[in-house]
C-alpha positions as CSV (number, residue, x, y, z in Angstrom):
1,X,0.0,0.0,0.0
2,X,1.1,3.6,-1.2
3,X,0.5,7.4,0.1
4,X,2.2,10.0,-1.2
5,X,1.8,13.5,-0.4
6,X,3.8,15.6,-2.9
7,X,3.1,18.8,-5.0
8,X,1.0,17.1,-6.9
9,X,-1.6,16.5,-4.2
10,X,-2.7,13.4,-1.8
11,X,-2.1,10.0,-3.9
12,X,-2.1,6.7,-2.8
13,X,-3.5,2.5,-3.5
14,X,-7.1,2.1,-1.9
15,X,-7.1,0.0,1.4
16,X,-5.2,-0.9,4.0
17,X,-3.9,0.5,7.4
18,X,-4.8,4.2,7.9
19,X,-1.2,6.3,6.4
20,X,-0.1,3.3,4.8
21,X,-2.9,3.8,2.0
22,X,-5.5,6.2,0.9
23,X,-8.5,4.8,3.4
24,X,-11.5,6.4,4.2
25,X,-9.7,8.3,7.1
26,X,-6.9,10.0,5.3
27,X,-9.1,10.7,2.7
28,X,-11.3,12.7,5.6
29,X,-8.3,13.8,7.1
30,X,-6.8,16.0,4.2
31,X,-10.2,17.0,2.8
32,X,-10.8,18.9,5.9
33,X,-7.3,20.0,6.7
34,X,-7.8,21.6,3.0
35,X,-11.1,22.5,3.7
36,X,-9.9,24.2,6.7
37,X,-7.0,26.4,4.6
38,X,-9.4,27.2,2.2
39,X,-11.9,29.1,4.1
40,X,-8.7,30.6,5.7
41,X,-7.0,31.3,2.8
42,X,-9.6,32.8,1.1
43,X,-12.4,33.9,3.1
44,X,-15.2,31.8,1.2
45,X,-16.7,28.7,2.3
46,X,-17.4,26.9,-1.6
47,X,-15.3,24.2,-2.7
48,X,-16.0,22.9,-6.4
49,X,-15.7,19.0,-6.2
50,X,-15.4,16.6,-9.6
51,X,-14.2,13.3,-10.5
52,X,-13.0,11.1,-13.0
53,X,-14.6,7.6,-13.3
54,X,-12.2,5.0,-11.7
55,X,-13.7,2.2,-9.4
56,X,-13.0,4.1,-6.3
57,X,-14.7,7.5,-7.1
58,X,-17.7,7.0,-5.3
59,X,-17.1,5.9,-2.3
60,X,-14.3,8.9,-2.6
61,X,-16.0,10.9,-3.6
62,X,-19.1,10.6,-0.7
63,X,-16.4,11.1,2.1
64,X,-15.2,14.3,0.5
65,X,-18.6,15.8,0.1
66,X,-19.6,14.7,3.6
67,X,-16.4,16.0,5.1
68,X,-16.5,19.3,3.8
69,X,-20.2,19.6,4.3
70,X,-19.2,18.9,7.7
71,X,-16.8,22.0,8.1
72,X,-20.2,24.4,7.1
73,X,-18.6,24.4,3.4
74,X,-20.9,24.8,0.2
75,X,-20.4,22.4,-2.1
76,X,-20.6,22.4,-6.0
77,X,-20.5,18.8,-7.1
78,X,-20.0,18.3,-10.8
79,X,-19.8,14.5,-10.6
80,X,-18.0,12.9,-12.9
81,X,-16.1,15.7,-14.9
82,X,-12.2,16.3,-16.0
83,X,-9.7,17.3,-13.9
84,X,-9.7,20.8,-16.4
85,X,-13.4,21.0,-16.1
86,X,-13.1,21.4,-12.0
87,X,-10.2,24.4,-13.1
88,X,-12.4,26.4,-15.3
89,X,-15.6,25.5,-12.3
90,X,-13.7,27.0,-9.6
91,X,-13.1,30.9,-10.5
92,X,-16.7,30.3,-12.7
93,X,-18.4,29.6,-9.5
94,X,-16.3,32.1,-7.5
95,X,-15.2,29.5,-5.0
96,X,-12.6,29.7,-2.4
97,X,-11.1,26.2,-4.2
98,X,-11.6,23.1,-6.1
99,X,-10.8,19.4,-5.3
100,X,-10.5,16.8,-8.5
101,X,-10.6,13.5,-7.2
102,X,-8.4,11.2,-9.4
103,X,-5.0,9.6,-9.6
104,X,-4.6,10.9,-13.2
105,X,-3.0,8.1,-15.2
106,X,-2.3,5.8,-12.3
107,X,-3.7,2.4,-12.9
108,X,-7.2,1.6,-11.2
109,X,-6.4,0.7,-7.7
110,X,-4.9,4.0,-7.0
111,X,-6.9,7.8,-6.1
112,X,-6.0,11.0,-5.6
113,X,-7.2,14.6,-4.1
114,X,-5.6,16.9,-6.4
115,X,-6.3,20.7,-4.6
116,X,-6.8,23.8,-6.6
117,X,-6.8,27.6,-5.2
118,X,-9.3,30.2,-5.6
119,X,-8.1,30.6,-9.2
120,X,-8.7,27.2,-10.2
121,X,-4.8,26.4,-10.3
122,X,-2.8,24.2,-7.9
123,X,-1.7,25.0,-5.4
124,X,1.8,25.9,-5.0
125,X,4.5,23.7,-3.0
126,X,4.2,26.4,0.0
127,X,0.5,25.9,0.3
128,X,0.5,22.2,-0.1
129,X,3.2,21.6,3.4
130,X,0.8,24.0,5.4
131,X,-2.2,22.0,4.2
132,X,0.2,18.5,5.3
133,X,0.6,20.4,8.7
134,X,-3.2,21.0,9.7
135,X,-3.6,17.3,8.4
136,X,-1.6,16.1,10.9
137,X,-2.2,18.6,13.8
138,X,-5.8,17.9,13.3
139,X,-6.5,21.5,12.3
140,X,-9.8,21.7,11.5
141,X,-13.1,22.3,13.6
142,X,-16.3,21.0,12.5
143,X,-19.5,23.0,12.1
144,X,-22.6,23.0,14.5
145,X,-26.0,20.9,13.4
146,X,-27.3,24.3,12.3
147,X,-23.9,25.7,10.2
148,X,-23.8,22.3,8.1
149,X,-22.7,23.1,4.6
150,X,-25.1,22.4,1.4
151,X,-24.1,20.3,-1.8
152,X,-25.2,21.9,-5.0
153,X,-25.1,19.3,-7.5
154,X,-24.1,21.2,-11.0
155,X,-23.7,19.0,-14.3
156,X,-23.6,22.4,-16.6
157,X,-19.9,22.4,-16.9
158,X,-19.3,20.2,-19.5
159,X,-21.4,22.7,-22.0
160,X,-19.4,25.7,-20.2
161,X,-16.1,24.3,-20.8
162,X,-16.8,23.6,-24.4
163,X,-18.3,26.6,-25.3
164,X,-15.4,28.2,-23.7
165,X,-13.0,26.4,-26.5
166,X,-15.4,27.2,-29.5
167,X,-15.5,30.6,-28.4
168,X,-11.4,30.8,-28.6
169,X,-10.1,32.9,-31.7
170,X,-7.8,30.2,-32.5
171,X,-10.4,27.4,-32.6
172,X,-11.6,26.8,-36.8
173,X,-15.0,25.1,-36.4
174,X,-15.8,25.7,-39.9
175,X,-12.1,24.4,-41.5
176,X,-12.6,21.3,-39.1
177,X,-15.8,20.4,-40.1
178,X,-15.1,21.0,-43.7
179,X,-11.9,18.7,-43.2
180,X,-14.3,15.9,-42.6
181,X,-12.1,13.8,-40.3
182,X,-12.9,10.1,-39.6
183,X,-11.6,9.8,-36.0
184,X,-11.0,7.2,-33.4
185,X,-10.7,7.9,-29.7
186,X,-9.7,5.7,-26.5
187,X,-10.9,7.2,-23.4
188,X,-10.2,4.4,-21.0
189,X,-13.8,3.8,-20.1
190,X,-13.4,7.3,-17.4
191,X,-15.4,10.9,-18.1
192,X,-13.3,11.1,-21.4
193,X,-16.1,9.1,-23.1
194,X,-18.5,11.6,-22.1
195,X,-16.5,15.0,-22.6
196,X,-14.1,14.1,-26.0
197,X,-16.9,13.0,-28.4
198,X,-19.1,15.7,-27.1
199,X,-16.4,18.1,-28.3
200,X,-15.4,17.1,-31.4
201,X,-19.4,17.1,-32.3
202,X,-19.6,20.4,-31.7
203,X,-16.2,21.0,-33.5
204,X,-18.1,19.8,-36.3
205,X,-16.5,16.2,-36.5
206,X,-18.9,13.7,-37.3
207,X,-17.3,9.9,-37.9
208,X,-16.0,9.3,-34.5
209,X,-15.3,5.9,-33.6
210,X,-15.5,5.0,-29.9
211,X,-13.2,2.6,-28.5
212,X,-13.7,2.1,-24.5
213,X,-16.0,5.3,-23.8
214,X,-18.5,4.1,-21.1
215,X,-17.3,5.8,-18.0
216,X,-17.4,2.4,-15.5
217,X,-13.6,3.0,-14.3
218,X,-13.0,-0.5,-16.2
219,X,-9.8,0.5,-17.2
220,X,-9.2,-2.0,-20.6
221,X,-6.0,-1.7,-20.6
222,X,-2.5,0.5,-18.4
223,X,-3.9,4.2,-18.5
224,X,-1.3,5.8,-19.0
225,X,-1.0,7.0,-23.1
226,X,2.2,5.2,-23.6
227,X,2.5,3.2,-27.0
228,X,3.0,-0.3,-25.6
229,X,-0.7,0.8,-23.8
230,X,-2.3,2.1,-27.3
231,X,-1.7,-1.3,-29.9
232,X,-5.7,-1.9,-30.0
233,X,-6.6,2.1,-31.0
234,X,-3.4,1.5,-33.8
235,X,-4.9,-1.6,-35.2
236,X,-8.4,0.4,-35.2
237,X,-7.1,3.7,-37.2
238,X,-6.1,1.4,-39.9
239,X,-8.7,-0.8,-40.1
240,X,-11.4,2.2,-40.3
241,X,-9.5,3.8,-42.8
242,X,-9.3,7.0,-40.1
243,X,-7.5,10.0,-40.4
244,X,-6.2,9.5,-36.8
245,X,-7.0,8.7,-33.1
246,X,-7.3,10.7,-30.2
247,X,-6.2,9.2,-26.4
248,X,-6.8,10.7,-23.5
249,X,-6.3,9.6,-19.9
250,X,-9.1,9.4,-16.9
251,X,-9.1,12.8,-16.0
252,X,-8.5,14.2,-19.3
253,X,-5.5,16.6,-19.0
254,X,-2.9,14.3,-21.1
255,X,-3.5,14.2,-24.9
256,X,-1.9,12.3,-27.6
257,X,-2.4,11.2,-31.4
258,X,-2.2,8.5,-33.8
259,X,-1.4,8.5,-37.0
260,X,-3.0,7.0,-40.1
261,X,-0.9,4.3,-40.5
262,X,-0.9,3.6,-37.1
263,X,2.0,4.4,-35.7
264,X,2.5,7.1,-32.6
265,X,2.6,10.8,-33.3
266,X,4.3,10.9,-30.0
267,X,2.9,12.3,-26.6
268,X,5.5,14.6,-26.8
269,X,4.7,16.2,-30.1
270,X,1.4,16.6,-28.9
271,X,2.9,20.2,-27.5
272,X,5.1,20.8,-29.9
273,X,2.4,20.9,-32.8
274,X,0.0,22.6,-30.8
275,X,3.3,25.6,-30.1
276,X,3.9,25.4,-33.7
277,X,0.0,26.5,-34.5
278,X,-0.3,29.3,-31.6
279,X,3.1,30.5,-32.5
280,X,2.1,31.3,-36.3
281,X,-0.6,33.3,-35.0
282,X,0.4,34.2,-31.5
283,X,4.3,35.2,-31.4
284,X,5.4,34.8,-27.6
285,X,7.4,33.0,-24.9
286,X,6.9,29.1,-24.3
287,X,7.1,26.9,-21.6
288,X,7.7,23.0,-21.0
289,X,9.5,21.1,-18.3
290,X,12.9,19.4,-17.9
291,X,11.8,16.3,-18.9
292,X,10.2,17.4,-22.2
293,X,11.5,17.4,-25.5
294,X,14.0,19.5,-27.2
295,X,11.9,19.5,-30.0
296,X,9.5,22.8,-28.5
297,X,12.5,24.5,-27.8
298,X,13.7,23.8,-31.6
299,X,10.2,25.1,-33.0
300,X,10.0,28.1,-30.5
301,X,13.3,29.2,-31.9
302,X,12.8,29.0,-35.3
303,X,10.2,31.0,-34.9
304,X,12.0,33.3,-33.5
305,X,10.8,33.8,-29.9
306,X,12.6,31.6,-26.4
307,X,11.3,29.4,-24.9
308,X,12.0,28.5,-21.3
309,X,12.5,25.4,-19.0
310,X,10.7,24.5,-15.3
311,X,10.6,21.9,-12.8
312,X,9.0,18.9,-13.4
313,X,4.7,19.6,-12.0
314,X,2.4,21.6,-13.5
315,X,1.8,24.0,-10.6
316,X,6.0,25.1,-11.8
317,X,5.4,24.9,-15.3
318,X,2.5,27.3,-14.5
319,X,4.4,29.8,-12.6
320,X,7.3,29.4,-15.2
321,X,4.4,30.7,-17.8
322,X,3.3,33.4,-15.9
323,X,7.0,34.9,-15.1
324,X,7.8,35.2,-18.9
325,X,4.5,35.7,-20.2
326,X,3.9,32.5,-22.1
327,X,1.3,32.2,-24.8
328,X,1.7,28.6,-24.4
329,X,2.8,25.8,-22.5
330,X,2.8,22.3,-20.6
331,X,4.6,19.1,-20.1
332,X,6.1,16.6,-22.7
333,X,3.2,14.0,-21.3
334,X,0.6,15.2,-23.6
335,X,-0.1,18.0,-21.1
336,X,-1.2,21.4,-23.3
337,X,-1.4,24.9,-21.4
338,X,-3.1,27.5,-22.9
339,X,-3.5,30.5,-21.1
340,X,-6.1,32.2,-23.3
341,X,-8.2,29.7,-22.0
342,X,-6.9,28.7,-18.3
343,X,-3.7,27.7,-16.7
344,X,-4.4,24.2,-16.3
345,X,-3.7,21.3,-18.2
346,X,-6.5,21.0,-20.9
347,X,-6.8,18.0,-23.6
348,X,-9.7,19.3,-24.7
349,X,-8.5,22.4,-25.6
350,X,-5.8,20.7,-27.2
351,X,-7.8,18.8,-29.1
352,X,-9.4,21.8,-30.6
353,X,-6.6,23.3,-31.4
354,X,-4.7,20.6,-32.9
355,X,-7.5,19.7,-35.4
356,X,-7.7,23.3,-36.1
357,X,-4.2,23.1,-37.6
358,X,-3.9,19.7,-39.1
359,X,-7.3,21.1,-40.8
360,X,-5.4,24.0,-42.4
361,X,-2.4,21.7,-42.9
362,X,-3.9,20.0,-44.9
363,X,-1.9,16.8,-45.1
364,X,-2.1,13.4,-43.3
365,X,-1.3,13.8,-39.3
366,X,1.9,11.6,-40.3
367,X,3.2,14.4,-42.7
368,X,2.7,16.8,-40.1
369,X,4.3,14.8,-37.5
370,X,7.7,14.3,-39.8
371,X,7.6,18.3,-40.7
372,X,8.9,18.8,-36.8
373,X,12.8,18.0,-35.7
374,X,13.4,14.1,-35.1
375,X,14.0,13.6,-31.2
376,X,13.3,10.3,-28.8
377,X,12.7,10.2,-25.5
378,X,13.8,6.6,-23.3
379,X,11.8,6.8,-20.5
380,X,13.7,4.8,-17.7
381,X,12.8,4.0,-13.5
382,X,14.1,2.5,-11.0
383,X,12.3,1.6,-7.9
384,X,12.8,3.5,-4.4
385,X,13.8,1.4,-1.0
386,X,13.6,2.9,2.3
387,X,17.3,3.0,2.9
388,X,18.3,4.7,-0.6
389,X,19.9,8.1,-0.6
390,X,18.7,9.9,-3.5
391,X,20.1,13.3,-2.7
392,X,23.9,11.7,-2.3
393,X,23.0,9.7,-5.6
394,X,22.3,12.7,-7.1
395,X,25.2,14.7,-5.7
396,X,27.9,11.5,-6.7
397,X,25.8,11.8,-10.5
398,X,26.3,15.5,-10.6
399,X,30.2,15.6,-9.9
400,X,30.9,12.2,-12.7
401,X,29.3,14.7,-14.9
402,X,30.4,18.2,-13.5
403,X,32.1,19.0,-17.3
404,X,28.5,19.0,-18.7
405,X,25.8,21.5,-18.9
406,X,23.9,20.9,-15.7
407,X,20.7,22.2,-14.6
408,X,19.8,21.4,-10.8
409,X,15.8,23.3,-11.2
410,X,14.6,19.6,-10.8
411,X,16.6,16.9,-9.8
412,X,19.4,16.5,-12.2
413,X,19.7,17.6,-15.8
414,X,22.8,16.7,-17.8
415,X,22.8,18.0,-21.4
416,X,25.2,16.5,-24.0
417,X,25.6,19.1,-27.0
418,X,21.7,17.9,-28.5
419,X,21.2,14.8,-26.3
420,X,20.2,15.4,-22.4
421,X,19.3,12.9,-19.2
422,X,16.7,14.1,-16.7
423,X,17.0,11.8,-12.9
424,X,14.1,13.1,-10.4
425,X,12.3,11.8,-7.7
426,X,8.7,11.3,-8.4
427,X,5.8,12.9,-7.4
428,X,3.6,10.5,-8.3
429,X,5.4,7.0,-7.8
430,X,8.1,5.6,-5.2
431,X,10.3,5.6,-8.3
432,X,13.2,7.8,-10.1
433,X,12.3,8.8,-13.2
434,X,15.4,8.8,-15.5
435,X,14.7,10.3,-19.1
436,X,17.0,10.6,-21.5
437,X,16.9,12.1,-25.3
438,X,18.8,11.9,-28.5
439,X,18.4,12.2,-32.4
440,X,17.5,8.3,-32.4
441,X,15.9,5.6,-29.9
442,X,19.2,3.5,-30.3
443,X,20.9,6.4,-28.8
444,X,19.0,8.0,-26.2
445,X,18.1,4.3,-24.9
446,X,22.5,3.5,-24.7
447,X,22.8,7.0,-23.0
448,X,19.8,5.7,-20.4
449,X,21.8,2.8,-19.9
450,X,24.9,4.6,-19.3
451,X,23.2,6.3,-17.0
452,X,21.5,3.4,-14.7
453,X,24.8,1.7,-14.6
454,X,26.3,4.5,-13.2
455,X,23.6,4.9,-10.7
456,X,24.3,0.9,-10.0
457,X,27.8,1.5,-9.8
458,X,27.0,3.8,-6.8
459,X,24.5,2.1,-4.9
460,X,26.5,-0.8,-5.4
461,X,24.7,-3.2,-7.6
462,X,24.0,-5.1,-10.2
């Protein structure tokens, strides 16, 4: 059993002892700690609650309402919705914060609380240890019989949020419907299936194949939008003859494509493309994290604006934005940030803004995908144990390399003329992520390797 408290919010395996896991009582725990710093924080007792569709949800999802009813706190349940549905909710309904309860792509015996500030955004790193302190110094007071909060329920966002999109200057209704796309989408039987073919109707799309859309938490296969997890959409675009897929994960704030043949645009193109579009129209800053592909910085370039790097987490990709006034951003994971619409993570807005310009590309996704600089990213991990000391790894990592360009924003960053490896600690996962990138999979995957057996060579084994 797993809980993790980190800057991306309360995570942790269903079951077992209570701090060991995410039971019923942590769950009540940290809702009301937060409950308690919001009203604090921001003087207003309304907290916006959604969901995504995994197994666990419910019963989640009944102890947060009841908790924070029971700290005298209107609620505003949109039940199952995305993770940038509950952002845009939060300043729409003026409330003092929002809580989105899923573990993202996390496979289905995991949950999450992922807390959002008055402005719909996470909160920042600061904000998330005081919450962890009234957790565990219990405080929080409950209200009276007579001060019990009310839960609104509110299902009107997922018309809201789209409308926002088609109301973006950006967003082409009229060159994607005349494109006439043939589309299939995986939405991991969560709220995907309910939000992505509702939006691409009303983007004027109208042959949309559905592959796992019923929103049971039955996840068919690893949620996470990796290609070893995607083989059945690829088989699918080819067999319906489609112009490409769309895949989202449960909470809907990772996107990625697939191309007509079949084979991966790459999760990590997802933001380069989109940069590419705003860019044309848009000239500005952009923003992805350490771990994300050179290929954004490339694109920003040659267009003739900078683009800038951030820690790993959205809440510092985010501020990152803001400081250098971004006109777009987000993570190599799919993740798109599009401040004309909200600083969150937003696949939906991604989507709309991606078929806008393959529409007025007016090529096959593939031809689009080769017209951007050739990178790969090996995506490594290894596993944490109690007794490992990641900042001395890190340290004894940093001075093998110390000739290299090194960034230390985020764990480690070691950058070989074109090629780079990223080591951080998860925020997510008891693991250490170790990315690497290079012109060609053979290479980034032997620069990985280096990499781990160094690390081996360290710890002192095999």
């Amino acid at each position: 059993m797993t809980l993790i408290k980190s800057i991306s919010g309360i995570r942790g395996t269903i079951g077992g002892p209570a701090g060991s896991g995410l039971t019923p009582i942590d769950i009540v725990k940290f809702t009301a700690a937060f409950g308690a710093w919001v009203v604090a924080k921001s003087g207003t007792k309304k907290i916006v609650v959604g969901r995504d569709a995994r197994i666990s949800g419910s019963m989640v999802n009944n102890l947060v309402l009841g908790t924070l009813q029971g700290l005298g706190i209107e609620v505003i349940d949109l039940g199952l919705s995305t993770t940038p549905t509950v952002e845009i909710a939060v300043p729409g309904e003026a409330a003092g914060g929002g809580i989105i309860l899923t573990a993202s792509h996390n496979p289905k015996q995991w949950n999450a609380l992922k807390l959002l500030n008055e402005k719909g955004e996470f909160i920042s790193d600061a904000d998330g240890k005081e919450v962890l302190d009234m957790a565990e110094r219990a405080d929080f007071a409950f209200a009276d019989v007579n001060d019990l909060g009310q839960i609104v329920q509110n299902d009107t966002y997922l018309q809201k949020h789209i409308d926002k999109i088609l109301a973006l200057p950006l967003v082409d209704t009229a060159a994607i419907r005349q494109a006439g796309f043939r589309v299939v989408i995986d939405c991991v039987n969560s709220t995907g299936g309910i939000y992505v073919p509702a939006l691409l109707r009303a983007l004027g799309v109208t042959e949309i194949t559905e592959l796992y859309c019923e929103p049971n938490g039955h996840f068919p296969h690893n949620p996470e939008p990796l290609p070893e997890n995607l083989t059945e959409i690829s088989k699918e675009v080819q067999k319906r003859n489609a112009h490409f897929g769309i895949v989202v994960d449960p909470d809907v704030d990772r996107l990625c494509f697939v191309n007509e043949d079949g084979s991966m645009f790459g999760e990590e193109y997802t933001l380069v493309a989109v940069a590419d579009f705003i860019l044309k129209h848009t000239p500005g800053n952009t923003v992805s994290n350490l771990s994300s592909t050179r290929a954004l910085r490339d694109v920003t370039e040659a267009a003739g604006q900078e683009y800038h790097a951030a820690a790993v987490g959205e809440v510092n990709v985010v501020n990152q934005m803001k400081a250098v006034q971004a006109v777009i951003g987000g993570e190599g994971n799919g993740g798109i940030i599009y401040p004309e619409l909200h600083y969150g993570r937003d696949a939906l807005v991604g989507i709309a803004l991606f078929l806008t310009h393959l529409a007025r590309f007016g090529k096959p996704i593939s031809v689009l995908r080769s017209s951007y600089p050739a990178y790969h990213i090996s995506k490594n991990k290894i596993t944490l144990t109690d007794d490992m000391d990641i900042d001395g790894l890190l340290v004894s990592v940093k001075e093998k390399y110390s000739s290299q360009p090194l960034s230390t924003i985020d764990g480690l960053k070691i950058e070989f003329d074109k090629k780079w490896v990223h080591l951080r600690r998860s925020n997510t996962e008891p693991i250490i992520r170790i990315y690497s990138e290079a012109e060609n999979e053979t290479i980034a995957e032997n620069l990985a390797a280096k990499i781990i057996a160094d690390i081996k060579e360290i710890l002192g084994t095999k």
